[in-house]
N, C-alpha and C positions, 0 to 999 in steps of 0.2 A: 310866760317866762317868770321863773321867780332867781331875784338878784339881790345880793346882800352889799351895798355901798359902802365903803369905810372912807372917810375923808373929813378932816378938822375943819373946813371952811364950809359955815351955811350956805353961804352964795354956791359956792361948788357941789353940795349936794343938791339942792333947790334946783340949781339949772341941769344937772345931769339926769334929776330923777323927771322932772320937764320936757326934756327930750327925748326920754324912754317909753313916758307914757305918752307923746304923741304918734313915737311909732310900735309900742307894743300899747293897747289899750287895755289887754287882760295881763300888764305889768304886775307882779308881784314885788315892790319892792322895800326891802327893810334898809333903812340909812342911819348910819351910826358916827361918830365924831371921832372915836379913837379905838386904840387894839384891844384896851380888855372890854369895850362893848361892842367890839366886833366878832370876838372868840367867844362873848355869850352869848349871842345872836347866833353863833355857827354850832356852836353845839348845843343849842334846842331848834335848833333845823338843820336837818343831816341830809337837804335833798337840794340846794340854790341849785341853779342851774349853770349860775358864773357868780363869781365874786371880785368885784372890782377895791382894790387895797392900796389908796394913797402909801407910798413908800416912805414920805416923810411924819404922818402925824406922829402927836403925842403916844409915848408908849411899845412905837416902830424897831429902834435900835437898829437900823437897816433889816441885813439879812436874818436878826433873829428873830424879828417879828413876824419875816414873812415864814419862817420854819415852824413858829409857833401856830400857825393860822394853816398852813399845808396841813399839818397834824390834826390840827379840830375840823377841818370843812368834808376833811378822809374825801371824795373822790370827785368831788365837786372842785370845777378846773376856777383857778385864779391868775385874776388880769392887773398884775399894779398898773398903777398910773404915777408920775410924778412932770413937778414944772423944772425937775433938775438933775435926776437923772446921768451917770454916766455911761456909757458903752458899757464899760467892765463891771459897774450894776445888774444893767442890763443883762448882759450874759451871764454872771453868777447866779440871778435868780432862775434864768433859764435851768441852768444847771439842776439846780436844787429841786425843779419841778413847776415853776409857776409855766402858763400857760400862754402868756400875752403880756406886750404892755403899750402902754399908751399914754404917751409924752400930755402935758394940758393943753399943748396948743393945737392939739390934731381936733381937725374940723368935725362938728357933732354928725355927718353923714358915717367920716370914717368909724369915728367912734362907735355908733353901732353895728355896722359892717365888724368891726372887732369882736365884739362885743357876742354878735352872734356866731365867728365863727371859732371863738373860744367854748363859745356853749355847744358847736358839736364835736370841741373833740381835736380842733384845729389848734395850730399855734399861729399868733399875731405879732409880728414884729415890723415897726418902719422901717424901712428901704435905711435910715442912716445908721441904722441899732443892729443889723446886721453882722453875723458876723464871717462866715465864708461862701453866704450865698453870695450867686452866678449875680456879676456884675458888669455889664456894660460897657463899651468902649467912654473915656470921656465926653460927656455932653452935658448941656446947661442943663439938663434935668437932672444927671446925677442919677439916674432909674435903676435900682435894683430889684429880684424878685425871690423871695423863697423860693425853697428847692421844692415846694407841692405847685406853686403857682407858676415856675417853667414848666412843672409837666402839662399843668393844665392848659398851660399856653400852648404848648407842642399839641397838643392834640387841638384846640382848638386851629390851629392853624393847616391841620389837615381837613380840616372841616367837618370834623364830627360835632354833632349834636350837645348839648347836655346832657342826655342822657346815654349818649356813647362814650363821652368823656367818664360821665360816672361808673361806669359798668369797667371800664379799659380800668379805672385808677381804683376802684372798690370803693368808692365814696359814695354818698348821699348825693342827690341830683341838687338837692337845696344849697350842699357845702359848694357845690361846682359853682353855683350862680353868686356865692356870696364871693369866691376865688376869684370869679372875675371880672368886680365889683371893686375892688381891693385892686384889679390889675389895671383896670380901666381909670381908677382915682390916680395912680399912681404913672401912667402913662395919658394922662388927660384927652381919654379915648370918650368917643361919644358911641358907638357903636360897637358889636364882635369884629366886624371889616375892618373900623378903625383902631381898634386893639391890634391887630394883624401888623395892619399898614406902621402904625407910630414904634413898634415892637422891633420891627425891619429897620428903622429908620434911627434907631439908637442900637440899632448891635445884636437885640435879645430876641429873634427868631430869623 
């Protein structure tokens, strides 16, 4: 996988490119500090596979930075990240094209899970960033799901396979396993049965 990292904190790049390469070992990854060496890094590589783009560093100006970097990375999907972020952030960069985002404090399991399912094509957003997905009766979980990850739920709860899942929804069988990975984090499921079971038991199947 090759990944273009943007973010003003060594610590933040060191530990993120750390955790990509223990779980991608043929990691590809170019890490840079701020926007104009992030936009030079994207337009002499025209092929990342994701690009991950602190919202706040040097250079950013919010949404014009992310417009400036949409335009150089041309079809290669982008995932901001920030530790501050609002909802209305959130969703404006949606808007405009970015692909994912990912708050700092989301744990490094998720963070890859994002990560890869920005790189096929998917969109990533936490359950709180949300904006009219299918949400839940109240409960201390607070559990929302994208509107791809209730289908995959629905089907999974008929009991089809992975690969029936993929075939019903036109997706990758690899997207389906990262969908419910993502569903299973966010419903603190240990199993597909208990994905089911805890899914029932907050409203959302």
């Amino acid at each position: 996988m090759k990944v273009l990292l943007a973010d003003d904190h060594d610590l933040v790049r060191d530990a993120i490119g750390a955790l990509l390469r223990m779980d991608e070992p043929d990691l590809e990854l170019t890490a840079v500090k701020d926007l104009p060496e992030a936009l030079a890094a994207a337009r002499g590589v025209s092929d990342f596979d994701a690009v991950i783009l602190d919202l706040r560093m040097p250079g950013m100006n919010g949404l014009v930075g992310v417009q400036k970097m949409l335009q150089a990375v041309g079809d290669s999907p982008i995932m901001i990240m920030s530790g501050n972020a609002s909802k209305a952030d959130v969703q404006a960069a949606l808007k405009i094209g970015v692909k994912g985002f990912v708050p700092k404090t989301l744990t490094g399991k998720s963070l890859i899970n994002a990560l890869r399912l920005v790189a096929c094509g998917e969109t990533y957003v936490p359950a709180a960033y949300l904006g009219s997905a299918p949400v839940g009766p109240s409960d201390a979980n607070h559990v929302a799901l994208t509107d791809r990850e209730t289908e995959v739920l629905g089907q999974l709860r008929q009991g089809n396979s992975n690969k029936e899942i993929a075939l019903a929804l036109d997706i990758a069988e690899t997207t389906v396993k990262l969908h419910l990975r993502s569903i299973s984090d966010k419903l603190n499921a240990r199993n597909r049965t208990d994905i089911v079971v805890r899914a029932i038991e907050v409203g959302l199947a």
